[in-house]
N, C-alpha and C positions, 0 to 999 in steps of 0.2 A: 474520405473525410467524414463521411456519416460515420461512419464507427468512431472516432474519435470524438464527437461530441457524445453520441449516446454513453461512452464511458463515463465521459467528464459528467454527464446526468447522474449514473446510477451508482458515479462515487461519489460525488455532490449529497447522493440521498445517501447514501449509507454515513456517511460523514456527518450526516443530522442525527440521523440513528444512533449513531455512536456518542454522541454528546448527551443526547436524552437521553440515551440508557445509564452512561456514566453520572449523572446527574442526578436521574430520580432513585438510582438502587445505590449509590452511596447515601443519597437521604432517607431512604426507606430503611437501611440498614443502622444509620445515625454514625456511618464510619466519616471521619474529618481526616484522616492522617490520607498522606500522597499512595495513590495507586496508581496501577499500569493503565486503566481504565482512561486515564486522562488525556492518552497520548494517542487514543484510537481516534478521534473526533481530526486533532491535526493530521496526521499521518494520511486519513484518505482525503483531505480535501488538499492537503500537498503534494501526498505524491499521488492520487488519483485524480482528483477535479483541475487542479489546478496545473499538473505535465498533462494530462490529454487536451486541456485547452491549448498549451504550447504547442502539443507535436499538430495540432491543428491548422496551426498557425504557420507553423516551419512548412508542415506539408503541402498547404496554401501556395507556399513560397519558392520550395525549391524539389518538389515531387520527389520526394526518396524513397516511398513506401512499396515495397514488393514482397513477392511472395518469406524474403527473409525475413524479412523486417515486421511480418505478421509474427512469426514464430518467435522473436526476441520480444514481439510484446504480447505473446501466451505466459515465456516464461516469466517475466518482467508481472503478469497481473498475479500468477500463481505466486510469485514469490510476495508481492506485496498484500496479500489476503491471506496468506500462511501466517505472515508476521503480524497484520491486526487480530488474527482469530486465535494465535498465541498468546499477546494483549490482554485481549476479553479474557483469557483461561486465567493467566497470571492477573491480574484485574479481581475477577471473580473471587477468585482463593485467598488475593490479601483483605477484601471486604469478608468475608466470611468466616477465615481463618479455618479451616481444614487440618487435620493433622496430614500434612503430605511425607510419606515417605522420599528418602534422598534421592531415588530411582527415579520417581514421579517427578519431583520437582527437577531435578537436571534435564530429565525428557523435555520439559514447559521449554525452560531454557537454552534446550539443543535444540529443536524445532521450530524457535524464534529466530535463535542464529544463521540458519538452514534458510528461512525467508530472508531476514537480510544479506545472506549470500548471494541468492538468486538476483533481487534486489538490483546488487550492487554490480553482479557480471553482468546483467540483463542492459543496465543501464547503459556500460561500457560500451557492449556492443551497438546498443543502439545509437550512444555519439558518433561510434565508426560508421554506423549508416549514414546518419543524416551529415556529416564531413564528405564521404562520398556523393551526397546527393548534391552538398552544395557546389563542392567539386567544377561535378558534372553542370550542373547549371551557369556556372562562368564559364566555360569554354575550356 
């Protein structure tokens, strides 16, 4: 259960991170039009701060965490830090405006997709854990 709080801490912090940044480098740059930069600040305090509170919570509740269920939430943090640090790239480049080559920029957008895949299996698996843990906790 320590672990689940310390996550929910150091996406809590990166989630302020991410807002500040978004915030002061689109004002330092004097960009106003919508970037990707805006969706890093919600994204770790939803699906970082805000699920590690819950699987806290569930875990509290109905013990489902085992040596699997560590592994679904490696690939589960790798995919949701793939997809903020894709964010920031896509972010970065529309404040900036870069001449990106079409390679470049499909790479930004396949490598984001690639996190929300992870993401999205990650998740799956871990509803099937914690179903089996509640399962198991009714009898």
């Amino acid at each position: 259960m320590k672990r689940y709080i310390n996550a929910a801490l150091i996406y809590a912090i990166l989630a302020m991170a991410g807002g500040v940044f978004y915030r002061e480098f689109t004002k330092f740059n004097g960009f106003t039009a919508e970037t990707a930069l805006s969706v890093v600040h919600t994204h770790y305090f939803l699906l970082g701060m805000v699920f590690f509170l819950l699987l806290l919570l569930l875990e509290k509740s109905f013990s489902f965490t085992d040596a699997k269920t560590g592994r679904v939430l490696v690939i589960y943090q790798i995919g949701l830090n793939l997809t903020a640090v894709m964010f920031v790239l896509r972010g970065v480049t529309q404040v900036v405006a870069p001449a990106l080559s079409t390679g470049l920029d499909a790479a930004i957008s396949g490598v984001a997709g690639i996190g929300h895949i992870l993401l999205g299996v990650s998740l799956v698996l871990l509803l099937v854990r914690i179903k089996r843990g509640v399962s198991a906790a009714q009898g």
